[in-house]
Every structure is written in structure tokens, then in C-alpha cells.
C-alpha positions in Angstrom: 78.9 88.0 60.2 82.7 86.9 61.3 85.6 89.1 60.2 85.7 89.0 56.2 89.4 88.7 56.3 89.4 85.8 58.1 87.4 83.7 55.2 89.8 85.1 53.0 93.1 83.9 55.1 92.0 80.4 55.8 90.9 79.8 52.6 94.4 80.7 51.1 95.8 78.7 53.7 93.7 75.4 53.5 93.9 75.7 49.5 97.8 75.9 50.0 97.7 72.7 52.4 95.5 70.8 49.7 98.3 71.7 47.0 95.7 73.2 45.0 95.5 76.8 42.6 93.0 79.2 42.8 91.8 78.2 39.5 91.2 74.6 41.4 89.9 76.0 44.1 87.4 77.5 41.9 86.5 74.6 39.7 86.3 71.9 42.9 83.6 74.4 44.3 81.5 75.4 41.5 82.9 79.2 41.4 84.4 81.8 39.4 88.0 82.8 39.9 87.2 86.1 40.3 85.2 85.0 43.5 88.2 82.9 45.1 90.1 85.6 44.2 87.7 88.4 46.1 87.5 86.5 49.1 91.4 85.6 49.4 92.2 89.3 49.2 89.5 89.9 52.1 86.4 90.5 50.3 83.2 89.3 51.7 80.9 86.4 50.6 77.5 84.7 50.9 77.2 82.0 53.3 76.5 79.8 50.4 79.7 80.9 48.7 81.9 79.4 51.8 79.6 76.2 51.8 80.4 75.9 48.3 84.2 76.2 48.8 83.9 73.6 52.3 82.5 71.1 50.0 85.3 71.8 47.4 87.9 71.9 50.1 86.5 69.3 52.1 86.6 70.9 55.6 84.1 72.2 57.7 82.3 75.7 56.5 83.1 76.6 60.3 87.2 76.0 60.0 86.9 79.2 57.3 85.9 81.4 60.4 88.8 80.2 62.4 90.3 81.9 64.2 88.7 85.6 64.6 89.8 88.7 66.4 88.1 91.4 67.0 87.0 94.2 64.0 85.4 97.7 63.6 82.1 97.5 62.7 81.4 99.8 60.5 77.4 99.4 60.9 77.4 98.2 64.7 74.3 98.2 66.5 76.0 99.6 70.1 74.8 102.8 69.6 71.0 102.2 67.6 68.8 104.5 69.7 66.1 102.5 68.7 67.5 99.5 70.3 68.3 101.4 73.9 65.2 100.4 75.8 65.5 97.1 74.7 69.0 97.1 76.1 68.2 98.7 79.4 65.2 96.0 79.8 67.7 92.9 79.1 71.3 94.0 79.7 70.6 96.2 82.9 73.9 97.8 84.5 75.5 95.5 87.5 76.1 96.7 91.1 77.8 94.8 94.1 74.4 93.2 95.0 73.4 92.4 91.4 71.4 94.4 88.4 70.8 97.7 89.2 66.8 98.6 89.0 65.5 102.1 89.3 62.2 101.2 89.9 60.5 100.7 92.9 57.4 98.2 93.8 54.7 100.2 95.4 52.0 97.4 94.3 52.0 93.9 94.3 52.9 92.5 90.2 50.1 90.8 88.9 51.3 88.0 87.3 47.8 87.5 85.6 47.9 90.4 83.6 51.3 90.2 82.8 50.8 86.9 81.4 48.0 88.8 79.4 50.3 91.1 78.1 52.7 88.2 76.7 50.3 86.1 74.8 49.3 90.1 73.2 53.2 90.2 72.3 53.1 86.8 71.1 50.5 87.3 68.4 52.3 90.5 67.2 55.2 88.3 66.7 53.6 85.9 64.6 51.9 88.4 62.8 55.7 89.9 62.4 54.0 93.0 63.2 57.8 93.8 65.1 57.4 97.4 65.7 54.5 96.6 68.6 56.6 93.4 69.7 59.7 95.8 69.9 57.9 98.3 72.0 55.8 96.1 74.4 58.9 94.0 75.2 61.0 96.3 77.4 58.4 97.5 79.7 57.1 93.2 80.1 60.8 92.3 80.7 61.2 95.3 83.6 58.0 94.3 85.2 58.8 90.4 85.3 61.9 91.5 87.0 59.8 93.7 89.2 57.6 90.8 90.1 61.3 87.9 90.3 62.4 90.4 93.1 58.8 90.5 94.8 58.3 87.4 95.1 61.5 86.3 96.0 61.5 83.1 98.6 58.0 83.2 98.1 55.4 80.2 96.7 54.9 82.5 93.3 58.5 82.7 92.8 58.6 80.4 90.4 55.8 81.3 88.3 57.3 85.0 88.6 61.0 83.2 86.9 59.3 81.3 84.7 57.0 84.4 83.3 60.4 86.4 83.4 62.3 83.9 81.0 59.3 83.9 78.5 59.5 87.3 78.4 63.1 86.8 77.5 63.1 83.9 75.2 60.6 86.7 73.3 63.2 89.2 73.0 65.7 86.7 72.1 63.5 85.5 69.3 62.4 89.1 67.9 66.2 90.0 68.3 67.5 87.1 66.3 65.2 87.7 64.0 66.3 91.6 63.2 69.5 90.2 63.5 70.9 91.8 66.9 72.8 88.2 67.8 74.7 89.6 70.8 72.0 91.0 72.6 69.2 88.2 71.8 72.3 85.4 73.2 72.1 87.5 76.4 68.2 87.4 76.7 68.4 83.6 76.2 71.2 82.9 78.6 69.4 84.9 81.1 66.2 82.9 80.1 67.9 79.4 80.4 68.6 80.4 84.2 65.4 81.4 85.0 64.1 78.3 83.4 66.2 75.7 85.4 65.8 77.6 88.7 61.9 77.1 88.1 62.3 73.5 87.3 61.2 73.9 83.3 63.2 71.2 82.3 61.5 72.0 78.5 61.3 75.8 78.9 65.0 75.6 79.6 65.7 73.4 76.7 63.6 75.6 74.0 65.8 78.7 74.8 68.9 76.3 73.9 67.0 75.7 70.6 66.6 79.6 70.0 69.9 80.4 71.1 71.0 78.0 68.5 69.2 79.9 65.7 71.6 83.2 66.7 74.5 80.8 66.4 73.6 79.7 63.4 72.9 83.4 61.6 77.1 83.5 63.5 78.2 81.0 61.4 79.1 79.3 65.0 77.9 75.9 63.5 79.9 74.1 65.7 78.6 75.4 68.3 74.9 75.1 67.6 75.0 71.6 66.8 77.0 70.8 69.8 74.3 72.5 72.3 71.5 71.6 70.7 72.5 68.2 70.6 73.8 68.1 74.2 70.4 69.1 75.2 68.6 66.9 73.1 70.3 63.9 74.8 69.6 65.6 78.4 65.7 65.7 77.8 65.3 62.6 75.1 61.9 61.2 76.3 60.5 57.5 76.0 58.7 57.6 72.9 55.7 55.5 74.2 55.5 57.8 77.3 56.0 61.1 76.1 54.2 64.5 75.9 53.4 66.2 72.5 55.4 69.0 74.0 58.2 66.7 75.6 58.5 65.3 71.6 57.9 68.7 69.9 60.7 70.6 72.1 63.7 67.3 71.6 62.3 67.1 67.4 63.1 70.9 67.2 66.5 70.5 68.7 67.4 67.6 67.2 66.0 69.7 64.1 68.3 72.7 64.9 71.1 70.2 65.0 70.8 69.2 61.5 70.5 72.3 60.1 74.0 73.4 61.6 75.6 70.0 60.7 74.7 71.0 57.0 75.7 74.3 56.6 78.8 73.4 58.2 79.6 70.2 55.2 78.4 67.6 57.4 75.7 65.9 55.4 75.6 62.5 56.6 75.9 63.8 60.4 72.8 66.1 59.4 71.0 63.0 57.8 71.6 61.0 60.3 70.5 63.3 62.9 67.6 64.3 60.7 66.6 60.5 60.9 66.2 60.8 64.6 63.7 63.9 64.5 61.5 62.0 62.5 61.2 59.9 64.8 59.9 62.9 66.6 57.7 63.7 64.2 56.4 59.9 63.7 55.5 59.5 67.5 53.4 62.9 67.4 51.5 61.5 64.3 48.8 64.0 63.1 49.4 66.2 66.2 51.2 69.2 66.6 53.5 70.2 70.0 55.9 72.7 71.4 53.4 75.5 70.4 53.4 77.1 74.2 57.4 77.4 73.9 59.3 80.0 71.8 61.2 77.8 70.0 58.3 77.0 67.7 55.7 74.0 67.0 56.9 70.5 65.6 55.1 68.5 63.8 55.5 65.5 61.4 56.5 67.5 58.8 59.6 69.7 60.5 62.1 67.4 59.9 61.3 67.6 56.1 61.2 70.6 55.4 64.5 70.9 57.2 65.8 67.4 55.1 64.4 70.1 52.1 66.5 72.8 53.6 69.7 70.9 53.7 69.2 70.0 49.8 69.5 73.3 49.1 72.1 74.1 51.3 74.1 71.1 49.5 73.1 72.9 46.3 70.5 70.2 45.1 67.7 72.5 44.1 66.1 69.6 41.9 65.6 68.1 45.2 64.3 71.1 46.7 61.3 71.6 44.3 60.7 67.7 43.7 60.2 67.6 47.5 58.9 70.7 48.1 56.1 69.6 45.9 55.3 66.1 47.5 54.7 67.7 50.9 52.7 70.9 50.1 49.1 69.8 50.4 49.8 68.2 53.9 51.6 71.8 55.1 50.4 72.6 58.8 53.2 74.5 59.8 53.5 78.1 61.1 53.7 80.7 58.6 57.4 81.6 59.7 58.0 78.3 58.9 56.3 77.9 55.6 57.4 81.2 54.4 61.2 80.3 55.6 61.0 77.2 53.1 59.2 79.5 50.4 62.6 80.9 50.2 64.5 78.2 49.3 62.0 77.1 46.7 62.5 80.4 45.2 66.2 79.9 45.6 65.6 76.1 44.2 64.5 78.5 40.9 67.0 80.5 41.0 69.6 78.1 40.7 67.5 76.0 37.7 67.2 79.3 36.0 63.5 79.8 36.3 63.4 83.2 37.2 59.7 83.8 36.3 58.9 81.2 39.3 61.1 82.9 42.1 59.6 86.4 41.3 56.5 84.8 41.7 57.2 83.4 45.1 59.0 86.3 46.3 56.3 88.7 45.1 53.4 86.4 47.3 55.6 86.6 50.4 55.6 90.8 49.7 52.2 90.5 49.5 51.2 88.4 52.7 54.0 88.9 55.1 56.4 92.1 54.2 57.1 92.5 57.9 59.0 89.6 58.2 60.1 90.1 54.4 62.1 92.7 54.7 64.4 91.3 57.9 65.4 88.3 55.4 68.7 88.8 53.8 67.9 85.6 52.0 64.8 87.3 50.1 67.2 90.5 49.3 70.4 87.7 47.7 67.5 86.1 45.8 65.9 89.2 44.0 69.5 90.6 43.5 70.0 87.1 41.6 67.2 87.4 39.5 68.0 91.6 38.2 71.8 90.4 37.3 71.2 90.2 33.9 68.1 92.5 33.6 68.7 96.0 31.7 64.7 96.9 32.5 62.4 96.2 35.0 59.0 95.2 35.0 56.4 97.5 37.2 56.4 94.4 40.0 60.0 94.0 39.4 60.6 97.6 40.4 58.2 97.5 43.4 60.5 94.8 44.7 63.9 96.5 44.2 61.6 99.1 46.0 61.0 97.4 49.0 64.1 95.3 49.1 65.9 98.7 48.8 64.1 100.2 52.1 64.5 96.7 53.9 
């Protein structure tokens, strides 16, 4: 997350430019003093708080994280032990001629079984089973450079980059996901070059998608919508022509897109942009693409569920569960997916005081998918919602705070 006090010091100075109070402030936004206050004296805030005060101020949410210097981190993950072979395997030390490897090649790489051993790492993903994703990754990523440098000006070349970026688009996925940003951006940039120096126009184009993810979790909105759109426009197909994949990789971006345009109090830039994915979505029909690339499958229903998304990010959680509703019998999406937009339902609830209805959906996600539970600060702002005004706990309700607790 940016540097709390910068929040704090635009805010003051926007609200001064707009001739307005804190007490205005707080009213134009739908907050409490006491939370303008906060953040002005360099307290920190949900990303939802600074939407709602964007939408009050009418600015961008990204002009509240402008401009940043560097800060201490008190809980930095430089020095994670855990994390150390993960670092060696994607940010490896530079000499005069290049990255450093210790390793030597006394056999030729199979390529074969190291495309064996991502598609093994790939289902432990998607179970969010991250501890064996975690600890397969590093030795994968060393041996596709292994086999980059082997076969190096020869005809398996390319397949030896393009196995390499998968391998990196993997970690920059998993380390998005546990919310290592810095280290994931360098696994994607790395795999965007080994993508266009193979020639995978789409490959290439998937790891701008995921890198706009880590932007996003940034607040770098600006940013994400800019690449993703940039890239969108470089690979927009011919709808009559195109692949499921060529479709499912330009929906997802132009998907990404929105999604950064909302949070950053853009709405009709995110509709509008939204419109275009369905499009996407239309020309696919029934069909489902993009499932070979990390970025994720797209079908007809991505751009809804992120038009769902942006509801509640514009704090319209009648929306949310109206819509949510409507499209839940058709729901073919991946469970990351469907569980992602399970937490805004139970945010919708939340917000329409139906507290009995969010414990429910947080308490089914517990039970079918705590591995990826527990890495979503979401699901932890949620359940803290719903104990505010709680003096006891039920036995679920304290098995929660248990697990949220250890998350």
C-alpha cells in the first residue's frame, strides 16, 4: 500500500482547493469526521475509504497517492526467509555478461518433462494449495533458464523462452496473490520479454493483464488501465475471425481495464470500456478461452461479474445482490473467480446490514477454499465489519476470528 501520509496530505490539500471543511468533506463522501480526520493526520485507510472520498471530492482515487517518496516498512518482505528461493530463482544477481547462474548443464533440459512439471504447478495453484506452488516454482524457474541458455540459437529456443515465461507468469501470479507486488512485477516483466522474443503475441499480452492485477492491489490505477488498455488495442482481433483465445486474452484486458477505471472514480470510462469486453464475451458465445494463459479464462460472463464488481466499488450494493442473483445459475467461471465475486456479495450484505447473510458466505468460502481465504484482506475487512458491534461470539463466529486471526 502507498505511503499513509501521503493520503492524508493530498486529501487536506484537494479539500482546501474545493473550499470545503472537514465536516464537508465527510458528509460529500458518506464518512464520519473522525475518519477524515484520521487520515489527514496520517492515519491509514481502506481502499474503499479513499474511493469514497474521490467520489466526494471528485478526483481520481489515484491523485490521493500523488506524489510518494520512499518509507520504512515496518513489515517489509526483503528479508522473509521464506521468500529467498523464490527471489534467487526470479531476481538472480547480475554480472558483466548477464544473470549470474551457479549451475552447470551436464544433461540436455528436457523440455517435455518440464512442461510436466508446470501443468503439476498449475493445478496446485488452482486448488490454492500455495505452499506446493511456492516450493515447486524456484527449482522450474532455474531449470527453464538452464534450458533458455542451452538452447540458445538453436530451433528449441523458442519453446525453451516461451516455457521460461510461463514459469514466470506463475510466480507472478502466486506472488500477487500473497501479495509480494515488487517481486511478482519483476517475474512478469521478465515474462513479457521472453514472450515477444518467442513471437507469443497473446502470451505476451496475458502477462500485461497479470501485471495489471499487482498494479491494481498498488493503487497504481492509472497505470493499469493505461497498459492494459494499450495492449488491448495492440492485439484487438476481428471479431468474425478470431480465436477463443485471441477473444479471451483482449476480453480479460479490456476486463482489467475497467476494473482500474472504477476504483480510480472513473465510472463511465469503466462502463464504457466494460461495454467493449462484452463484446468479447458475446463473440465467444457459450465457449470459454484464454484457459492455457495465466491470466485466467473469459467467458460471456467476465465482463459481468466485473460490471457487478464496479457496483460495489461505486458503493451500490442493491445492485450487487440484484445482479449477482440474475447471473448465478449460468456461473461457469473459475473458482478464483466465483469466490472473488462471493466477496463482494458478502460485502453487498454488509453494507444493507444483513449480517446473518455475509457470515454465511464467508463461512462457505472457509469451508471450500481456506487456502486462498486467508491471502484475502477483503475477507478479513468484511468479518471485522460484521464483529463491530458484537459483545459475544457465536461458536462459527469465533472459528472465523480464529482463522482470520492466523491469516
Amino acid at each position: 500500500m502507498p505511503d499513509s501520509t501521503v493520503p492524508g496530505d493530498r486529501l487536506r490539500e484537494i479539500r482546501l482547493l474545493r473550499g470545503l471543511t472537514q465536516e464537508e468533506a465527510a458528509e460529500r463522501s458518506g464518512l464520519s469526521l473522525p475518519t477524515v480526520k484520521k487520515i489527514e493526520q496520517g492515519g491509514s485507510a481502506r481502499i474503499e475509504t479513499y474511493h469514497a472520498l474521490a467520489r466526494g471530492l471528485r478526483v481520481r482515487t489515484s491523485e490521493l497517492f500523488e506524489p510518494g517518496g520512499p518509507r520504512r516498512r515496518e513489515h517489509a518482505d526483503d528479508d522473509r526467509i521464506d521468500l529467498l528461493p523464490m527471489r534467487q530463482a526470479v531476481a538472480p544477481p547480475l554480472g558483466p555478461g548477464g544473470h549470474l547462474h551457479v549451475d552447470t548443464v551436464e544433461v540436455e533440459p528436457d523440455l517435455g518433462q518440464l512442461r510436466v512439471t508446470a501443468r503439476a504447478l498449475d493445478e496446485a495453484y488452482h486448488r490454492d494449495d500455495y505452499i506446493t506452488a511456492s516450493r515447486m516454482l524456484p527449482p522450474l524457474i532455474r531449470s527453464a533458464h538452464t534450458a533458455v541458455r542451452h538452447y540458445e540459437g538453436g530451433p528449441q529456443h523458442a519453446d525453451a523462452l516461451r516455457l521460461r515465461s510461463d514459469a514466470l507468469q506463475q510466480a507472478g501470479r502466486l506472488l500477487t496473490q500473497i501479495r509480494v507486488y515488487d517481486l511478482a512485477q519483476l517475474a512478469l516483466r521478465d515474462a513479457m520479454r521472453d514472450s515477444a522474443a518467442a513471437g507469443d503475441v497473446l502470451a505476451e499480452a496475458a502477462a500485461v493483464d497479470l501485471q495489471g492485477w499487482a498494479l491494481v492491489r498498488q493503487a497504481r490505477l492509472d497505470e493499469a488501465e493505461r497498459s492494459a488498455l494499450a495492449t488491448a488495442e495492440a492485439i484487438e482481433p476481428r471479431l468474425s475471425r478470431a480465436s477463443r483465445d485471441e477473444l479471451a486474452v483482449w476480453g480479460r484486458l479490456l476486463v482489467r481495464a475497467s476494473g482500474a477505471a472504477a476504483r480510480n472514480n472513473r465510472p463511465q470510462e469503466a462502463r464504457d470500456i466494460l461495454q467493449v469486453a462484452r463484446a468479447a464475451g458475446s463473440a465467444l458465445g457459450p465457449r470459454t478461452g484464454g484457459a492455457g494463459y495465466k491470466s485466467g479464462a473469459f467467458n460471456h460472463l467476465s465482463a459481468a461479474y466485473q460490471g457487478i464488481e464496479n457496483h460495489m466499488i461505486a458503493d451500490r450494493p442493491d445492485r450487487v445482490l440484484g445482479l449477482s442473483e440474475r447471473i448465478a445459475a449460468a456461473d461457469a467461471s473459475t473458482s478464483n473467480t466465483r469466490h472473488r465475486h462471493l466477496l463482494d456479495v458478502a460485502r453487498a450484505h454488509v453494507a444493507l446490514r444483513q449480517d446473518s447473510d455475509a457470515e454465511d458466505v464467508l463461512a462457505a468460502l472457509h469451508g471450500e477454499s481456506p487456502d486462498w481465504l486467508r491471502h484475502q484482506q477483503m475477507a478479513s475487512e468484511v468479518f471485522a465489519d460484521l464483529l463491530k458491534k458484537r459483545k459475544r461470539l457465536t461458536g462459527r463466529q469465533r472459528r472465523l476470528a480464529q482463522f482470520f486471526a492466523a491469516a
